[in-house]
Short mmCIF file of the C-alpha atoms (twelve columns), coordinates in Angstrom:
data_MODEL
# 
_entry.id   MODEL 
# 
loop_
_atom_site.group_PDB 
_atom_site.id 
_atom_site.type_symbol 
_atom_site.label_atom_id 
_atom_site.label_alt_id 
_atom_site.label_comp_id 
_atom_site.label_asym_id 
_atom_site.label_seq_id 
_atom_site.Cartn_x 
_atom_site.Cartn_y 
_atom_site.Cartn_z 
_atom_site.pdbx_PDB_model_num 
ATOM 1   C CA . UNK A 1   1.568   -88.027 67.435 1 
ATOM 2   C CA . UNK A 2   -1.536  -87.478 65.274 1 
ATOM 3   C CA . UNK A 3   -3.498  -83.992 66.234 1 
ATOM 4   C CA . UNK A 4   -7.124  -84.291 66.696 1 
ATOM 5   C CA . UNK A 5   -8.952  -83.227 64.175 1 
ATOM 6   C CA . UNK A 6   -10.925 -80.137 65.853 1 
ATOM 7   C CA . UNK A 7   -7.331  -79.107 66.925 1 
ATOM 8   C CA . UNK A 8   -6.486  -78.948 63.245 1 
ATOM 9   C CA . UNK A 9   -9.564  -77.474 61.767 1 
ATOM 10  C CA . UNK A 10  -8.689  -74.519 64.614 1 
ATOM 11  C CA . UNK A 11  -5.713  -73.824 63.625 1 
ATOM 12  C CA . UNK A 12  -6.305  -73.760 59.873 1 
ATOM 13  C CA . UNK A 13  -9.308  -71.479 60.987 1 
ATOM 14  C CA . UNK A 14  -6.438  -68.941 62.537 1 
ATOM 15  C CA . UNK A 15  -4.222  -68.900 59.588 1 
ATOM 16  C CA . UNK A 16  -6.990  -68.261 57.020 1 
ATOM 17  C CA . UNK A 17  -8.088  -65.248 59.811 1 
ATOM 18  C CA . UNK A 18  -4.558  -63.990 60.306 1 
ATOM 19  C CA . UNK A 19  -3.630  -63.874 56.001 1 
ATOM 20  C CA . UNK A 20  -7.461  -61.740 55.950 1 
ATOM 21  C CA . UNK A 21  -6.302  -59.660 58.522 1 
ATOM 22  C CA . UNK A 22  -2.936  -59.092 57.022 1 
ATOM 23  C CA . UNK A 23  -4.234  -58.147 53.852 1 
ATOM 24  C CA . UNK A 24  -6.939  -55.504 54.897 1 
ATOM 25  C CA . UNK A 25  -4.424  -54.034 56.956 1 
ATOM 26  C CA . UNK A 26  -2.343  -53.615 53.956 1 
ATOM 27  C CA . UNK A 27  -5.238  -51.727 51.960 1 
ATOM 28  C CA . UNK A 28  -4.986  -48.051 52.477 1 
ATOM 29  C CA . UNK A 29  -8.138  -46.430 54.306 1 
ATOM 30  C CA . UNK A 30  -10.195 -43.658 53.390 1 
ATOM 31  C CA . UNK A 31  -10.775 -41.207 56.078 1 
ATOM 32  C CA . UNK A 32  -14.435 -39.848 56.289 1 
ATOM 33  C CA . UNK A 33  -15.228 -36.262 56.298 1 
ATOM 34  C CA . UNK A 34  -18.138 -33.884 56.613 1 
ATOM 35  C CA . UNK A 35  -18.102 -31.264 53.523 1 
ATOM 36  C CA . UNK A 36  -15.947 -28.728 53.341 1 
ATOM 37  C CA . UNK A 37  -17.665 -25.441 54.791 1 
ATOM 38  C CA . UNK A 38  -17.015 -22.396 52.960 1 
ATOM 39  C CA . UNK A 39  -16.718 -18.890 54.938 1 
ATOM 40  C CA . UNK A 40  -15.497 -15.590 53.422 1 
ATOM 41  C CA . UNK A 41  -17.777 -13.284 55.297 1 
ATOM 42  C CA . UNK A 42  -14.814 -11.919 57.597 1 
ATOM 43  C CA . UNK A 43  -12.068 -11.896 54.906 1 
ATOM 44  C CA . UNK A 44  -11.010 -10.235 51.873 1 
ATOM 45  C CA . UNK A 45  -11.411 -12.132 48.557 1 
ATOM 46  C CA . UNK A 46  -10.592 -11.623 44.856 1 
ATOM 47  C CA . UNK A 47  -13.677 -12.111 42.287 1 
ATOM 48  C CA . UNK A 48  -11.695 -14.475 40.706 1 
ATOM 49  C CA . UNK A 49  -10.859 -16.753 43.911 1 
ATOM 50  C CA . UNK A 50  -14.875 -16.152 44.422 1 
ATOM 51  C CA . UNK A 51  -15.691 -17.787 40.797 1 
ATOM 52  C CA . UNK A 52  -13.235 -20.471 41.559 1 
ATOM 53  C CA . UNK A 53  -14.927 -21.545 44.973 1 
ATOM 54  C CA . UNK A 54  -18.269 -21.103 43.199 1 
ATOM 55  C CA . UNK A 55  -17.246 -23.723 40.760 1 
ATOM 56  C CA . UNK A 56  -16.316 -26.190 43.138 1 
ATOM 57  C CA . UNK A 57  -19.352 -25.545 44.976 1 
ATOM 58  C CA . UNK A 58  -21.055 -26.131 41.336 1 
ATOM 59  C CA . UNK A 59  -19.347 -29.602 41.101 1 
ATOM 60  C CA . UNK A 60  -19.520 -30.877 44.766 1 
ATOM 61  C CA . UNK A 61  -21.530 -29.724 47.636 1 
ATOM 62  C CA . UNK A 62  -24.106 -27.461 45.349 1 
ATOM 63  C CA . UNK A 63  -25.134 -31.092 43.900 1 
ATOM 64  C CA . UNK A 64  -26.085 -28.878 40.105 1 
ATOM 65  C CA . UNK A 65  -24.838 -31.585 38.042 1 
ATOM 66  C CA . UNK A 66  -27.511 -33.473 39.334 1 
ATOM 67  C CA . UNK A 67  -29.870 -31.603 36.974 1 
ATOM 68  C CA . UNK A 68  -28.051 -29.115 35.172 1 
ATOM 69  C CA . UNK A 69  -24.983 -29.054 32.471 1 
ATOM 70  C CA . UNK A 70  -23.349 -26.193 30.862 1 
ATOM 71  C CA . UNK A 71  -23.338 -26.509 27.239 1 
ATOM 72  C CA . UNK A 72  -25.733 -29.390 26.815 1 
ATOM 73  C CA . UNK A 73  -29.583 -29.503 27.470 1 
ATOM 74  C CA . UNK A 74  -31.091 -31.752 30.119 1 
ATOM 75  C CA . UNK A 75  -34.117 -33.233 30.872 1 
ATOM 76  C CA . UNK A 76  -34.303 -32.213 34.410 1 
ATOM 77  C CA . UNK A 77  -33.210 -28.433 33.955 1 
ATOM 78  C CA . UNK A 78  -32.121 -25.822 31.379 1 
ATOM 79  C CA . UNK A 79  -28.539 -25.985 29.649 1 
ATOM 80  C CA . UNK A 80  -26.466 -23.154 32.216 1 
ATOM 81  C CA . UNK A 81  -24.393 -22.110 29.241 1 
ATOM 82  C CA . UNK A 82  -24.096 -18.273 28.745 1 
ATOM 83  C CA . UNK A 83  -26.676 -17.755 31.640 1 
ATOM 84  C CA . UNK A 84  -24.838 -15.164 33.519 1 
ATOM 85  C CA . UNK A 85  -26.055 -12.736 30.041 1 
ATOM 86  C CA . UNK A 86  -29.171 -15.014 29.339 1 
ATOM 87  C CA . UNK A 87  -30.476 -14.661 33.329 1 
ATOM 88  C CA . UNK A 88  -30.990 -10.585 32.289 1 
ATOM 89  C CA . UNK A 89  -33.671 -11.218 29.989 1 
ATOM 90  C CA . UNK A 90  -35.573 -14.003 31.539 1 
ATOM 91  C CA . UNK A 91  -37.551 -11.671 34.312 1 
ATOM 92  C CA . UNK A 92  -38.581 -8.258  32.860 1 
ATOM 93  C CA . UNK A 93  -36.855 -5.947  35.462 1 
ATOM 94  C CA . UNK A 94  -34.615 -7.905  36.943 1 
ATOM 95  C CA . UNK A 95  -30.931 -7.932  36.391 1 
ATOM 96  C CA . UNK A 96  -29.217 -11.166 35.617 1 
ATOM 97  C CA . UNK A 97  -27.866 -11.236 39.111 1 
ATOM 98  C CA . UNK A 98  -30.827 -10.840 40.951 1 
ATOM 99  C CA . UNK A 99  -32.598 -13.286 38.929 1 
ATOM 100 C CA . UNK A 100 -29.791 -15.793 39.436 1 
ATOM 101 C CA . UNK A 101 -29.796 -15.131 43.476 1 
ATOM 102 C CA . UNK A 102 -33.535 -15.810 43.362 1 
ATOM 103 C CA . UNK A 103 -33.379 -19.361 41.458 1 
ATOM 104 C CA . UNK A 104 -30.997 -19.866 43.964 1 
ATOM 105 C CA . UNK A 105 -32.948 -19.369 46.950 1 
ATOM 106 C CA . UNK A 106 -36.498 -19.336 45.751 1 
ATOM 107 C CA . UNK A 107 -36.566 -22.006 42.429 1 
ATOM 108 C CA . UNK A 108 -40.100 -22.052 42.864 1 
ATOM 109 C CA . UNK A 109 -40.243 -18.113 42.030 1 
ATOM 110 C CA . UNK A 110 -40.532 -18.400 38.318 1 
ATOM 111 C CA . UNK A 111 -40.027 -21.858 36.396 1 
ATOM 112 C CA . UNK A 112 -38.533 -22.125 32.795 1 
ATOM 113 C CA . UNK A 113 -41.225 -23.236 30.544 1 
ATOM 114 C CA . UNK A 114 -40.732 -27.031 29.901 1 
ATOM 115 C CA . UNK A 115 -39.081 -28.118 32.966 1 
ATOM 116 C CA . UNK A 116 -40.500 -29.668 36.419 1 
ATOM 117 C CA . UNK A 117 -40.892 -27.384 39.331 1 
ATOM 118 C CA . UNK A 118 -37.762 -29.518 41.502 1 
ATOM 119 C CA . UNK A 119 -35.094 -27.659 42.230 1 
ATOM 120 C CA . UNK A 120 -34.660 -27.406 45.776 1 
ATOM 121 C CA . UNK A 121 -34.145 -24.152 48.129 1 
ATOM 122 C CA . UNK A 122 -29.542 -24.568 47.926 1 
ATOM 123 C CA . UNK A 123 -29.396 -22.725 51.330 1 
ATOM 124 C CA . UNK A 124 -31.595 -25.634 52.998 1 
ATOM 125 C CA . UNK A 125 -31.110 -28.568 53.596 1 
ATOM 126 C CA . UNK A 126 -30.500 -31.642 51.916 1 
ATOM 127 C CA . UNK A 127 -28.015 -29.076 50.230 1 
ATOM 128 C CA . UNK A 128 -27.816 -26.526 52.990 1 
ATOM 129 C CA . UNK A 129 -24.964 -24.328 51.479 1 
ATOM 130 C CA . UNK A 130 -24.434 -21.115 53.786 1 
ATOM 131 C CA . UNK A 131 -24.597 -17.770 52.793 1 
ATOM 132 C CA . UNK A 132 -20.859 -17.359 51.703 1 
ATOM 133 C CA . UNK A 133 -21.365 -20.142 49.258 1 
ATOM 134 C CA . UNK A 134 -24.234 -19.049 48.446 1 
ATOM 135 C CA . UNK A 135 -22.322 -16.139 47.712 1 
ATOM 136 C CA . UNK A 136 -19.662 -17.870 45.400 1 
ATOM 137 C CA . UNK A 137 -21.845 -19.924 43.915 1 
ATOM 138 C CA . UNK A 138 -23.820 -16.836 42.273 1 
ATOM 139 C CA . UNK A 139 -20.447 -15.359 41.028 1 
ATOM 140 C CA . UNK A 140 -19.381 -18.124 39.547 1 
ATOM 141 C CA . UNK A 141 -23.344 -18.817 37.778 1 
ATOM 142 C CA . UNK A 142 -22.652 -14.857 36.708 1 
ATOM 143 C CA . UNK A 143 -19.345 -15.394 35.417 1 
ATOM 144 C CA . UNK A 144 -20.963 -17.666 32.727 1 
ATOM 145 C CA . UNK A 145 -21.299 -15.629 29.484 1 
ATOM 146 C CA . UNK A 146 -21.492 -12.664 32.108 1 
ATOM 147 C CA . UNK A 147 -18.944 -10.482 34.804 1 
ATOM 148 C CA . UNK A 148 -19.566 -11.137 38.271 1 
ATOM 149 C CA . UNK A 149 -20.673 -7.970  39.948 1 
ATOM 150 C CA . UNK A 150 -22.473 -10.079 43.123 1 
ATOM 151 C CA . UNK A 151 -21.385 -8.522  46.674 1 
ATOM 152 C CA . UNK A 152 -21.854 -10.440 50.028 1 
ATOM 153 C CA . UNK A 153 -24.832 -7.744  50.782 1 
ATOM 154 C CA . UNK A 154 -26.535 -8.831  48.021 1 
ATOM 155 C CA . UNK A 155 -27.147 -12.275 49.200 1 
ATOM 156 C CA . UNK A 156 -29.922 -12.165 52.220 1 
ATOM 157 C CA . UNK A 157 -28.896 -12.415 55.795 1 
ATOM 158 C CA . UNK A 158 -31.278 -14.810 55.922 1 
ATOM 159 C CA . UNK A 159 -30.032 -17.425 53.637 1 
ATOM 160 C CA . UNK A 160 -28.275 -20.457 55.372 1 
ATOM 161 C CA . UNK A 161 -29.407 -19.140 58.591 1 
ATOM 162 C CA . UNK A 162 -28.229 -22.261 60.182 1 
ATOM 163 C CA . UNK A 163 -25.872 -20.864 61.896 1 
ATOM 164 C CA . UNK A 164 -28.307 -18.215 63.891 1 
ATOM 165 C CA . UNK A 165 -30.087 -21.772 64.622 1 
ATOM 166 C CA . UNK A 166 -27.141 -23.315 66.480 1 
ATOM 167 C CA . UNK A 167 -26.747 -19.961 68.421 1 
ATOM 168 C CA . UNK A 168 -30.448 -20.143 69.251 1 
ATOM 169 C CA . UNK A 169 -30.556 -23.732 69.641 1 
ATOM 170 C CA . UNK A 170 -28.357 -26.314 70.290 1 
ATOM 171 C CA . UNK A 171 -25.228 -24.069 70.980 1 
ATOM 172 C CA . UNK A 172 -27.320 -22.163 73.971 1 
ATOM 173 C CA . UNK A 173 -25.022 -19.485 72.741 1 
ATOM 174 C CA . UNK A 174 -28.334 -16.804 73.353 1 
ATOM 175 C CA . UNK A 175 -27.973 -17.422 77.754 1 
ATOM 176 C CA . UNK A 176 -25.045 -15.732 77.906 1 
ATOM 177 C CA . UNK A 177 -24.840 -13.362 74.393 1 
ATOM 178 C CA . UNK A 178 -27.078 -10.955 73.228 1 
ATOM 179 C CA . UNK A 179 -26.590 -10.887 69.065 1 
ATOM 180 C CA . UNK A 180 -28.105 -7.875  67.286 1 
ATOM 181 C CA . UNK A 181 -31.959 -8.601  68.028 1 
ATOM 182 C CA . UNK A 182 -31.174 -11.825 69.270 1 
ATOM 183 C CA . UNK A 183 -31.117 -12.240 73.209 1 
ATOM 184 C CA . UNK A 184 -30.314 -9.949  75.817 1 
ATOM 185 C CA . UNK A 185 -28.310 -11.793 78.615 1 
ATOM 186 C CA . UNK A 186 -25.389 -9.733  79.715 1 
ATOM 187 C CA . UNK A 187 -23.806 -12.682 81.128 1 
ATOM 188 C CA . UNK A 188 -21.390 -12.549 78.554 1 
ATOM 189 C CA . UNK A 189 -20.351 -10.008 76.347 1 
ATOM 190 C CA . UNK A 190 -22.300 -8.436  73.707 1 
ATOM 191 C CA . UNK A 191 -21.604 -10.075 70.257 1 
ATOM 192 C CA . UNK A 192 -23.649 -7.523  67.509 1 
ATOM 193 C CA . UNK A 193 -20.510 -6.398  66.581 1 
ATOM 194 C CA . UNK A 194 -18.110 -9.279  67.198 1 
ATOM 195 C CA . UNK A 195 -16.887 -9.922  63.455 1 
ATOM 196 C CA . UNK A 196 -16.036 -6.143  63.394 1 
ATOM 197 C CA . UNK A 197 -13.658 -6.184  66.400 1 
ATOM 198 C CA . UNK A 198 -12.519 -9.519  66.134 1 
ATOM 199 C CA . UNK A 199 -10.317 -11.930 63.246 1 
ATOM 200 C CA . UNK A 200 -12.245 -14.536 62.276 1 
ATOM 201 C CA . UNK A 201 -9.355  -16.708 63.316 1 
ATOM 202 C CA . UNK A 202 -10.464 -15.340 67.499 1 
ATOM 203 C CA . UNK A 203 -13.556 -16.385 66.799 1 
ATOM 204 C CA . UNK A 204 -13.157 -19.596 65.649 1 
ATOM 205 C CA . UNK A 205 -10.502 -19.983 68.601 1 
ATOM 206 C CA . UNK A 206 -12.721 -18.547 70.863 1 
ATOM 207 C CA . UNK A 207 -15.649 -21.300 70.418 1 
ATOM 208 C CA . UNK A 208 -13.471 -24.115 70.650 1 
ATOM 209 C CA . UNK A 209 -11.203 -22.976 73.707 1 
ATOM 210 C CA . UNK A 210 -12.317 -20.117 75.087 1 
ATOM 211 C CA . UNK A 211 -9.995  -20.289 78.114 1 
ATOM 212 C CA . UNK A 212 -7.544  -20.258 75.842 1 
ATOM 213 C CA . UNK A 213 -8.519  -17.262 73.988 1 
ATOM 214 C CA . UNK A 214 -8.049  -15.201 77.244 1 
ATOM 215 C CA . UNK A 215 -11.147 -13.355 79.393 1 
ATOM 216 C CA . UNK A 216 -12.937 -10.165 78.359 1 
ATOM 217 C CA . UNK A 217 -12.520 -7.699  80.652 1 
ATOM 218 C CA . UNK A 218 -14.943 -6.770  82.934 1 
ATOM 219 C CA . UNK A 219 -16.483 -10.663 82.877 1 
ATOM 220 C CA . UNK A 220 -15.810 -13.794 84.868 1 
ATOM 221 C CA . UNK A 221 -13.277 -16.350 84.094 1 
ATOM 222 C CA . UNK A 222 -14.441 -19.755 83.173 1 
ATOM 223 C CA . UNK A 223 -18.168 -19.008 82.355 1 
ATOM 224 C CA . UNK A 224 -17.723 -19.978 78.641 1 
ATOM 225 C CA . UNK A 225 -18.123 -23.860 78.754 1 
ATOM 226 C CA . UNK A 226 -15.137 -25.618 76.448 1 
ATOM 227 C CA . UNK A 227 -17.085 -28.282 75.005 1 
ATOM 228 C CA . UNK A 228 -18.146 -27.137 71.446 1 
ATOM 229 C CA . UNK A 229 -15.464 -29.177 69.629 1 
ATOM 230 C CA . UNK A 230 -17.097 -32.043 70.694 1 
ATOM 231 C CA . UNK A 231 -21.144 -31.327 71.525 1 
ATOM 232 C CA . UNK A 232 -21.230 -29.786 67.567 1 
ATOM 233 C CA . UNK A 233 -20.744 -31.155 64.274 1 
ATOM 234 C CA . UNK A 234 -18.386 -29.810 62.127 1 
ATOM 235 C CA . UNK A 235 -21.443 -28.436 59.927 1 
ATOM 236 C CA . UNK A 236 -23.103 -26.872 63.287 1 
ATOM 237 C CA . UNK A 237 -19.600 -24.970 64.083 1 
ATOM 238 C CA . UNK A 238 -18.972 -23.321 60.574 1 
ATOM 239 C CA . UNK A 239 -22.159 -22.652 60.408 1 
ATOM 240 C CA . UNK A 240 -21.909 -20.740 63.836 1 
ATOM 241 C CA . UNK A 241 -18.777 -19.102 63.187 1 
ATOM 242 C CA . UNK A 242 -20.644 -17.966 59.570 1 
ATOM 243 C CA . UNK A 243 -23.385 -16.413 61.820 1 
ATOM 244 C CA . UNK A 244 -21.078 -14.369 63.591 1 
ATOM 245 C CA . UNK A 245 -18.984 -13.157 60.728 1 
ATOM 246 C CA . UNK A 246 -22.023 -11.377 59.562 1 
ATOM 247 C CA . UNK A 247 -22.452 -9.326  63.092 1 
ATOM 248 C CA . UNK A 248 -21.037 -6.443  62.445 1 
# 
């Protein structure tokens, strides 16, 4: 019995679908993921494990490559070699690491003669790093021809203040907590000095099941709503929890 010939051109159709489908099942996938959030504001760290993160900052989220190399001039921006000595002399008055924070945060503060006023503000976004890479990203800058000396106090509160905007914002964190100068609902307890009594490890807990994390005495159960893993980014919660590391 001869087939008719739509019936054939369908079922060659189905074959040539089901050998495509085969095959880009067979090809591995490659699971998307925000950047990597950095946060050492509640934990100890080495200067060398700082340097380290700085450098990967450097090559990855930071985005410097863009413009800048280390041992060979650019166009776009000045040759980083050695600038962790060179960054001393470049401001009268102002110490290598201080000058380095400040092209950091404000580029447009001084600009090295020859070069286009572009480099953007790192702690905003499209780059957006927060204030503990911030942080690293300095030592590591410093550890170039120089010895990291930058502390987490010498990088402004302010920097990457993200985080402050999700409590304010988006989080709604500010109708139940007060936060140093920040809101004064005593709905829930007062968090000024949250990363001082609590592991960072509670507080990241805390945010994402706060049930879970138990009740503070002397509030009610089940205020603290348990949908943050899902009504924030991944960006919006580090940055959060980097907010409150600094209360202290």
């Amino acid at each position: 019995m001869r087939l008719p010939v739509a019936v054939k051109v369908g079922a060659f159709a189905l074959v040539v679908m089901g050998t495509y489908t085969y095959y880009a099942n067979s090809i591995p996938q490659i699971q998307s993921k925000p950047p990597a959030e950095l946060s050492l504001e509640g934990g100890n760290v080495t200067t060398a494990q700082l340097v380290k993160a700085g450098e990967e900052i450097f090559h990855t989220k930071g985005t410097c490559e863009i413009c800048h190399r280390i041992g060979q001039k650019g166009t776009r921006a000045p040759d980083l070699a050695g600038i962790g000595a060179r960054a001393a002399k470049t401001k009268p008055g102002m110490s290598a690491k201080a000058y380095i924070i400040e092209s950091l945060l404000q580029p447009d503060a001084y600009i090295v003669e020859g070069y286009p006023n572009i480099m953007p503000h790192v702690d905003k976004p499209p780059i957006a790093l927060n204030r503990s890479e911030v942080w690293a990203l300095t030592a590591f800058l410093e550890s170039l021809g120089g010895t990291p000396d930058v502390k987490l106090d010498d990088i402004p509160k302010t920097a990457g203040a993200a985080g402050e905007a999700v409590f304010t914002g988006k989080g709604g964190c500010i109708a139940c907590h007060k936060a140093g100068k920040i809101g004064a609902s005593p709905v829930g307890p007062d968090l000024s000095q949250i990363a001082k009594i609590q592991t960072p490890d509670y507080i990241m807990k805390k945010i994402l099941d706060p049930a879970g994390s138990g009740t503070v005495a002397g509030f009610p159960k089940g205020v603290m709503p348990p949908m943050f893993g899902q009504s924030l980014t991944a960006k919006e919660y580090t940055d959060l929890v980097s907010f409150l590391l600094t209360l202290k």
